[in-house]
N, C-alpha and C positions, 0 to 999 in steps of 0.2 A: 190648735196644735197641729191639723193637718198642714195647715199653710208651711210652719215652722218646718214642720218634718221633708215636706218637697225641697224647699231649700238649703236645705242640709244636704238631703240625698243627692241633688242636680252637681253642689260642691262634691259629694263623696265622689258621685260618679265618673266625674272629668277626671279628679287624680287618681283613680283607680285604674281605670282603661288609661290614661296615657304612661301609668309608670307600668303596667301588664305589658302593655304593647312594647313600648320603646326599651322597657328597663329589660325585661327579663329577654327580652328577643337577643340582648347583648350578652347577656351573661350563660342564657342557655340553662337556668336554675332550674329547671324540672325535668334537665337531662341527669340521673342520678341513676342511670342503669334499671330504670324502670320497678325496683323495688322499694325505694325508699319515698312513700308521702307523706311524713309528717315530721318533726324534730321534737316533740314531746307533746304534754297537754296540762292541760288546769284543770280537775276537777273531770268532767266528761268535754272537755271543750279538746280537741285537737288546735297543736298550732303548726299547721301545713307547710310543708316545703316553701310553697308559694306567697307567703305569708312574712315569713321570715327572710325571704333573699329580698321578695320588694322591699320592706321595712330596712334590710340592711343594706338596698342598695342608694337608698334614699337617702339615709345618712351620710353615706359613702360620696353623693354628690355633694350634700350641704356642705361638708367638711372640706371638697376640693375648691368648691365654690369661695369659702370663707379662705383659705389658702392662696387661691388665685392660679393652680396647676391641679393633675390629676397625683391624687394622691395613693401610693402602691396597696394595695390590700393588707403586706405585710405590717408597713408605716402604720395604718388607721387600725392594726391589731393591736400593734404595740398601746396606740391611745385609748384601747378601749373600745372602741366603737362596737365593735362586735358585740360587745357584752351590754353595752346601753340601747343597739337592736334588739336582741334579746328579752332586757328588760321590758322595753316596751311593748314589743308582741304578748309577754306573759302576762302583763297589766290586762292590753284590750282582751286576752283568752277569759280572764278570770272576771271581768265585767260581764263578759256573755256568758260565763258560767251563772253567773247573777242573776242577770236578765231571767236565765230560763230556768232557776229556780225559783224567781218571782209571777214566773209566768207574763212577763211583759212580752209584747211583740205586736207588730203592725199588721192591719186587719188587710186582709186579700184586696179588698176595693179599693184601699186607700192606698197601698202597693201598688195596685194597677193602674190606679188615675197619673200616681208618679211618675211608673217607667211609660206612660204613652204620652208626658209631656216632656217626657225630654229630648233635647235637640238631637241629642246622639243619635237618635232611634228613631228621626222623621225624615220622609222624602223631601224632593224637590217639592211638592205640595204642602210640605209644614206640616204632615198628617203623619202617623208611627206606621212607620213602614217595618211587618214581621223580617222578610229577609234580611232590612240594616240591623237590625237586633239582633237575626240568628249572626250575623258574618261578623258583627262588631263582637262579640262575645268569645264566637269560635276563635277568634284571632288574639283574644286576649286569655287562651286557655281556657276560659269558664266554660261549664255546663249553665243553663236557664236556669236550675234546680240552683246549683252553688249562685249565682250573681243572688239574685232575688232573697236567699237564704242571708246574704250577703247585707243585703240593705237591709232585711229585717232584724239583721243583728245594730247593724250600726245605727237605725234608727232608736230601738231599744237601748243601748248605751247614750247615746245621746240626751235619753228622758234621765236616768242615771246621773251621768253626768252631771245635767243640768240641775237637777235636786239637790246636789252636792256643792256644785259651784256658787250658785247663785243664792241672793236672797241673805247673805254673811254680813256682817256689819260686827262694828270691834266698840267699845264706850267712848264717850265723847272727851277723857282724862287721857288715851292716848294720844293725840291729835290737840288737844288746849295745851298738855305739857312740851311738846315736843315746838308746837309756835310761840307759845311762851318764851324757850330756848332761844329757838332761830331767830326768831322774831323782836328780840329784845335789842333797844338802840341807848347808845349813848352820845351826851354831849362833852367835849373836852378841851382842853385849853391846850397846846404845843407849843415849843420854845427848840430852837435847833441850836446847837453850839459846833462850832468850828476851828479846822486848827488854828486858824486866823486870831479866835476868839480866846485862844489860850495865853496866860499872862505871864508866864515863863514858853518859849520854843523848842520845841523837842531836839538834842544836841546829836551831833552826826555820832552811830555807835562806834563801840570799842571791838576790836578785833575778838574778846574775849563775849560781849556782848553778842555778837554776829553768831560764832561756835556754838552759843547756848540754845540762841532762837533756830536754829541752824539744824542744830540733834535735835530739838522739842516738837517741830514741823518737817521732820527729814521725810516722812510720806509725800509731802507736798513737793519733794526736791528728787522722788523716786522716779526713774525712769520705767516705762513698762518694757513687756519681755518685748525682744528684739529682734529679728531676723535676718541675716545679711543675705541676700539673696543678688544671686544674678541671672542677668538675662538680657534675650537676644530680643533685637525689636525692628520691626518691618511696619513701617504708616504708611501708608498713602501718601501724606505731605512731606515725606522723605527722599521721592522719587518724582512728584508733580514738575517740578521743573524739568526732569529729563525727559517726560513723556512728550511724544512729536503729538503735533494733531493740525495735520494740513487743513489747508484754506478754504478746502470743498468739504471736509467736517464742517465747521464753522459757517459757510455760506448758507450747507443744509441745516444745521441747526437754527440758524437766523430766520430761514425760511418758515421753518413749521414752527417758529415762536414770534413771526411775524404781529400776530394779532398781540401779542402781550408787548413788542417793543413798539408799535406803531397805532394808537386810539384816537379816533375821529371826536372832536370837540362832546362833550356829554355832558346833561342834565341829570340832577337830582331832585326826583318827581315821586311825588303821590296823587294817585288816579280816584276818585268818589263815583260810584259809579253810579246809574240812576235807571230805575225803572221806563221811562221817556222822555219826553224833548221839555214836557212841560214842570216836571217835576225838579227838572234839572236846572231850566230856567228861573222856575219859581226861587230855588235855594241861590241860585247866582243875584237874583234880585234882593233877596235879604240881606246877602255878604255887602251889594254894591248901600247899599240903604244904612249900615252900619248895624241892621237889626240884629245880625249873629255873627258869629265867628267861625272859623273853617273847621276847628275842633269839636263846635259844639253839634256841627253839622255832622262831623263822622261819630260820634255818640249818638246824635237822633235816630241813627242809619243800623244803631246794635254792633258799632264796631269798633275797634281802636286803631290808633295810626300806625301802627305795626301791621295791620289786616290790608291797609290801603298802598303800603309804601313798595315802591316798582326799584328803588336801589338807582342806580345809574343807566341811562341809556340815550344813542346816541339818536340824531332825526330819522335816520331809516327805521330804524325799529318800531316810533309812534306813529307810522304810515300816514295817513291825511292829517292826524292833528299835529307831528312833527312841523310843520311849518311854524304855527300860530303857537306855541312852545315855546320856540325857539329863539321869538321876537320877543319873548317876555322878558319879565331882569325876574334877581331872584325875592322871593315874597309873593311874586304875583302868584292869579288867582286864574285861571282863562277855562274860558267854556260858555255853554256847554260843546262840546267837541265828539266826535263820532270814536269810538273804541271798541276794540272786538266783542265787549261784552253790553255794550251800548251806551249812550250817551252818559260824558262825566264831567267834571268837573276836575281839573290838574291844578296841583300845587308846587312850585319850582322851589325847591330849597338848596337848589346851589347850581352852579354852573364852574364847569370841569373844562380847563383849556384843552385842546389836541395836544397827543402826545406823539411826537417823533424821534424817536431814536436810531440813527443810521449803525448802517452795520459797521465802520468804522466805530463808531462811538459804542457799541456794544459788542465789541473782538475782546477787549480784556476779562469783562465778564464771563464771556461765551467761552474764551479759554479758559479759565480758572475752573469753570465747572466741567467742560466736557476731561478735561488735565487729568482731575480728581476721580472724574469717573472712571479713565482708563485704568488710572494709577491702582485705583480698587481690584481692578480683574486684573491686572499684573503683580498685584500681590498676591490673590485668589490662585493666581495660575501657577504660584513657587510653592503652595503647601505640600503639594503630593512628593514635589521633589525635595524639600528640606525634611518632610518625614520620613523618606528614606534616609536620606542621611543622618539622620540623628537614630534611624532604627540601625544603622551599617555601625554605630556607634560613635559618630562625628559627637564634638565636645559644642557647646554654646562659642566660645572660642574659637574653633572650628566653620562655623556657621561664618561669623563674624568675617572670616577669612574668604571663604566660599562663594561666600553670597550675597546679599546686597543688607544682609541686615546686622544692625550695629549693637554693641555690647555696652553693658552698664552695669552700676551698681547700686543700690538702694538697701536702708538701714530703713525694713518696715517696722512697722508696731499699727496697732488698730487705729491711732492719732495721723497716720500719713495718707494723706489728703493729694500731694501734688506733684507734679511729671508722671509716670505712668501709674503711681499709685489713682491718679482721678480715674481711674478707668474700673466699674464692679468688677468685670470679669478679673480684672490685677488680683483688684483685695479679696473676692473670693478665691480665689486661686492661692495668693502667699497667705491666709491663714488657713488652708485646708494642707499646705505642702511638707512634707518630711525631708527628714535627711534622706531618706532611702526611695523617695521619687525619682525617675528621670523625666529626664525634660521631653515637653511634648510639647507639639503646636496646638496652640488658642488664640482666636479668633477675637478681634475688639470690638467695641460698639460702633467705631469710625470705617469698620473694614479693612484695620491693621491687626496683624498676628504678630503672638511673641513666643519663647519660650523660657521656661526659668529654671534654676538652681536654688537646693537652698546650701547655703554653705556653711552655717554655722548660725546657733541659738543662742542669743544672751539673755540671761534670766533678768529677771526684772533690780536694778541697782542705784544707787543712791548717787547723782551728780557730784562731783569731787566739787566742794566749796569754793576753790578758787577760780573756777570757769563761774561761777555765779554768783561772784561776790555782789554786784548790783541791784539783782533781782532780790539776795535775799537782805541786801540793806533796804529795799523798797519794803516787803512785807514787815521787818522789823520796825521801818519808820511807823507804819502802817499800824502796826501792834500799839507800840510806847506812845502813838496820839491817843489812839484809842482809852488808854487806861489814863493817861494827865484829863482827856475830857472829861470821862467819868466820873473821875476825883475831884472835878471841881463841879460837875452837876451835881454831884452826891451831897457837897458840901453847900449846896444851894438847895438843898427839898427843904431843910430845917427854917429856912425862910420865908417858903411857899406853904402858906394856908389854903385853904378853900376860898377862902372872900380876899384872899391879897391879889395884887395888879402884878405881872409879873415884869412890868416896866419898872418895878421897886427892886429890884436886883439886879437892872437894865438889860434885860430880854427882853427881844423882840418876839410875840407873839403871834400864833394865829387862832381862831377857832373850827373847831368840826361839832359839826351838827346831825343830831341823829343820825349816827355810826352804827350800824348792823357787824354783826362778826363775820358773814358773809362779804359783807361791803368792799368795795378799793376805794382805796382818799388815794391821789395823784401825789405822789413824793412822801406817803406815810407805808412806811415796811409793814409788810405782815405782823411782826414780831410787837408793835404799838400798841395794832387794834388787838390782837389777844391778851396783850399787858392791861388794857381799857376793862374786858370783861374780867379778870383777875383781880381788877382792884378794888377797894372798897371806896363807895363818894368821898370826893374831898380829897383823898389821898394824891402823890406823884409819886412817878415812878421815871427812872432811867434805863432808856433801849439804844443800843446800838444800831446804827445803819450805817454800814459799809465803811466810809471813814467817818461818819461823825456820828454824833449822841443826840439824843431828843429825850428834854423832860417834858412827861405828859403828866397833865392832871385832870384827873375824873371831874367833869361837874358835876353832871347829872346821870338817873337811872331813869329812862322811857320803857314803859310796859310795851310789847308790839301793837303798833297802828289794825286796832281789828278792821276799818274802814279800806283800810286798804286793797286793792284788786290782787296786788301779789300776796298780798298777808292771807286771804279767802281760798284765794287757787293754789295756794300752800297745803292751806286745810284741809279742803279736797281732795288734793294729788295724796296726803297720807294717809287720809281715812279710807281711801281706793286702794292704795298700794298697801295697808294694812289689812281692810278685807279681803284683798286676793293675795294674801299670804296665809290669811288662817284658811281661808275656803283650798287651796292648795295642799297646806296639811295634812285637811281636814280630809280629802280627796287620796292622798295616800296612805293616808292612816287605813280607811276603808279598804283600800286596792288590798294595802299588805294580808290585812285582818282576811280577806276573801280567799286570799293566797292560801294561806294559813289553814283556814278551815276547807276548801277546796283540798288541795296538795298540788302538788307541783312535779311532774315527771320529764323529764331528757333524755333525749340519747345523741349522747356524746357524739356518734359514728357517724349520726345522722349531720350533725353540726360538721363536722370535719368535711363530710361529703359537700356539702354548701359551699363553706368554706373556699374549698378546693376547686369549686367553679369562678371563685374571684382573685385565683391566683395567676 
């Protein structure tokens, strides 16, 4: 139990001092005017200022973490968090209130063997050094008295805990029934029908036919809400052609990307490297003798060929063995050879012509990129002065006139995808914008700015039929196959028995084999296999997919495979995931009940004060 208890505490320790240190040095939680240390208690157990900010500043990061930004104090109110800090501070209060009406707690020795193995607290000799203790503590607000008091609580919850967690198990009728379920496979026979396969053709509809399927599916023909928005738009690729960029630009850039237009002939090599001349040799001898392979040789070595592989490089770089490299072709084996890290063995897996690119031959490149780049800071350099104008109250029109950036128009909706709608910052923007915004400069992902308008909202509306007469004779076809298949699957089940061929009604068949409901069959819908488990043996059934119909017929019912490796680790994963769901319960059933019989005191003022440091 001691062993346990150390590594418990060693984990407590670290996050305790670095969220003390780092967390509360940020937020300054135990500046509260010097009167307020505690925000309520459990029982006789206080739950300290200090207690409560870390717990809730730690939620505070998980939450921004899982968001991917920092998220405002007010924001993570709205969610709760606060109040699930809280909770959980009052949980661990009322455990300790437990603890120490059980009288559990850790014995002074075994306290002390703890804090003087831990790293925190040792010198440069590995030995517990008193002043890194006193200064690690003082910097994390503790008194000696509070830490220690500290771990002998959380060791004592920990035994707690553990009694409660551990040791749960659920009957073996949860877990047989539930694989039983999942587990269960069938075998079944399929037959697919096609328009092709229909012995009347679906006839082109009636204009009266059209209106009905037309109003019956009019969702499908709704437009979403709309926005007519304008605005002004400045790229970078709007203005790249007119940007100058003389010839001594270009020379210098050529210059210091010399190395990337111009590469000396280069090998691709892996180094083996060896202890001495003789061991090095010995392995070269076995390669040459056919007794091993080169692979098997960097496995003997404890390594793989990812551990050995040098990428490309040219003959300067393999210093003396660059020559003898360099005569090789690629496959060879050469060595042993001298290397900075001592005798090795080289493997040449390819060889890499010179690369020469003259600066003639790399001007259109060179210009297209340095172009772009100006073009960026020439746009960068017109915000300050198109935000005054639009502050002087210049119109996007205005702009347009003014100055180098062009006007447009765009019918968004959440479905527009293309010309400036591909840009987040657009569609954040046009679905955040009112009629009563003005237009302001934003910035693009390319380092083009735009500004926008909205000018008017249309509610979400039904496509006027004759702009879509096509489309919706397409779904109509679409429909009317659907149900002629049907009708003639339907009037073939009466024919299909359990033991009949289904080449007796000339379908073409296939078979599936032990079918899990979890399962995918390649070209069988969803909608099949749960029609499989719905059915009774013997029986067919008719399923739609997309445009065509598939009659399935059940053969057979298979109990689950208990032999199986996934049917076993099934087993397992529920009868795990079942007992740490009661031992969870089980665990706050307790917490509450301690709650309960303890009591439970707040002060609001006190929370507000807290609060108010992470505004």
């Amino acid at each position: 139990m001691a062993g346990r208890g150390n590594a418990l505490s060693k984990t407590f320790i670290w996050i305790l001092l670095a969220l003390l240190i780092v967390g509360l040095a940020g937020f300054g939680a135990t500046n509260l005017g010097g009167n307020i240390r505690s925000v309520g208690a459990v029982g006789d157990k206080t739950i300290s200022v200090e207690l409560y900010s870390r717990t809730l500043q730690e939620d505070l990061r998980a939450i921004s973490a899982q968001a991917g930004q920092n998220i405002p104090f007010s924001t993570a109110q709205a969610l709760g968090v606060d109040r699930q800090a809280l909770a959980r501070v009052i949980t661990t209060r009322a455990l300790d209130h437990e603890t120490a009406e059980l009288g559990l707690s850790v014995g002074d020795a075994q306290l002390q063997q703890q804090i003087l193995s831990m790293s925190a607290f040792q010198g440069i000799n590995g030995q517990f050094d008193r002043e890194a203790y006193r200064f690690t503590l003082e910097n994390a607000g503790l008194s000696e008295a509070e830490f220690e008091e500290t771990l002998r609580e959380e060791a004592a919850r920990t035994l707690v805990q553990g009694a409660i967690l551990s040791g749960n198990t659920v009957p073996d009728t949860y877990a047989n029934t539930l694989v039983a379920y999942i587990g269960e496979r069938r075998n079944a026979t399929v037959a697919r029908l096609k328009a092709e396969d229909l012995a009347t053709p679906v006839a082109e509809p009636t204009e009266a036919q059209l209106q009905t399927y037309y109003d019956e599916n009019i969702d499908a023909y709704t437009l979403p809400e709309t926005k007519q928005i304008t605005y002004a738009l400045l790229s970078p690729d709007m203005i790249a052609d007119t940007v100058e960029v003389d010839e001594a630009m270009l020379q210098t850039a050529y210059d210091e990307r010399e190395s990337e237009f111009n590469k000396p002939e280069r090998r691709l090599i892996e180094r083996l490297v060896y202890g001495n001349d003789d061991s090095a040799s010995a392995a070269k001898a076995q390669l040459e003798a056919g007794g091993t392979t080169f692979e098997t040789l960097v496995e003997d070595r404890g390594l793989a060929l990812a551990d050995i592989d040098l990428g490309d490089l040219d003959q300067g770089a393999l210093g003396a063995a660059g020559e003898s490299i360099f005569a090789a072709e690629t496959g060879d084996v050469v060595g042993p050879l001298q290397s900075d890290l001592g005798p090795a063995l080289f493997r040449i897996n390819g060889i890499l012509a010179a690369q020469e690119t003259s600066f003639e031959d790399a001007r259109a490149q060179l210009r297209d990129e340095l172009a772009a780049d100006r073009a960026r800071r020439v746009v960068e350099a017109q915000i300050n002065d198109i935000d005054d104008l639009l502050a002087g109250g210049a119109t996007l029109e205005d702009l347009a006139k003014e100055t180098d950036m062009v006007l447009g128009n765009i019918d968004w909706s959440s479905e527009a995808g293309d010309g400036i709608a591909a840009y987040e910052v657009f569609r954040e923007g046009a679905q955040a914008i009112t009629v009563d915004d003005f237009p302001k400069i934003e910035v693009l992902e390319d380092g083009g700015i735009f500004a926008m308008r909205l000018d008017e909202v249309h509610a979400p509306r039904p496509q006027p039929l004759a702009k879509i007469t096509e489309r919706v004779s397409v779904g109509w076809r679409t429909q009317a196959t659907l149900e002629a298949l049907r009708a003639e699957a339907e009037a073939l089940l009466s024919q299909i028995t359990a033991e009949s061929d289904f080449a007796d009604v000339d379908l073409e068949a296939d078979t599936l084999t032990e079918v899990t409901r979890t399962g995918f069959v390649a070209d069988i819908p969803p909608a099949a296999i749960l029609a499989l488990f719905e059915a009774e043996k013997g029986a067919s059934v008719v399923v739609d997919d997309v445009t065509d119909v598939l009659i399935v017929r059940l053969d057979d019912v298979l109990a689950a495979d208990e032999d199986s490796d996934d049917i076993q680790a099934l087993r397992t994963q529920l009868n795990n995931q079942a007992a740490t769901a009661v031992a969870q319960d089980l665990f706050e059933a307790y917490a509450t009940e301690i709650q309960q019989r303890a009591g439970i005191q707040l002060d609001q003022n006190a929370l507000n004060a807290v609060h108010a440091n992470f505004n």
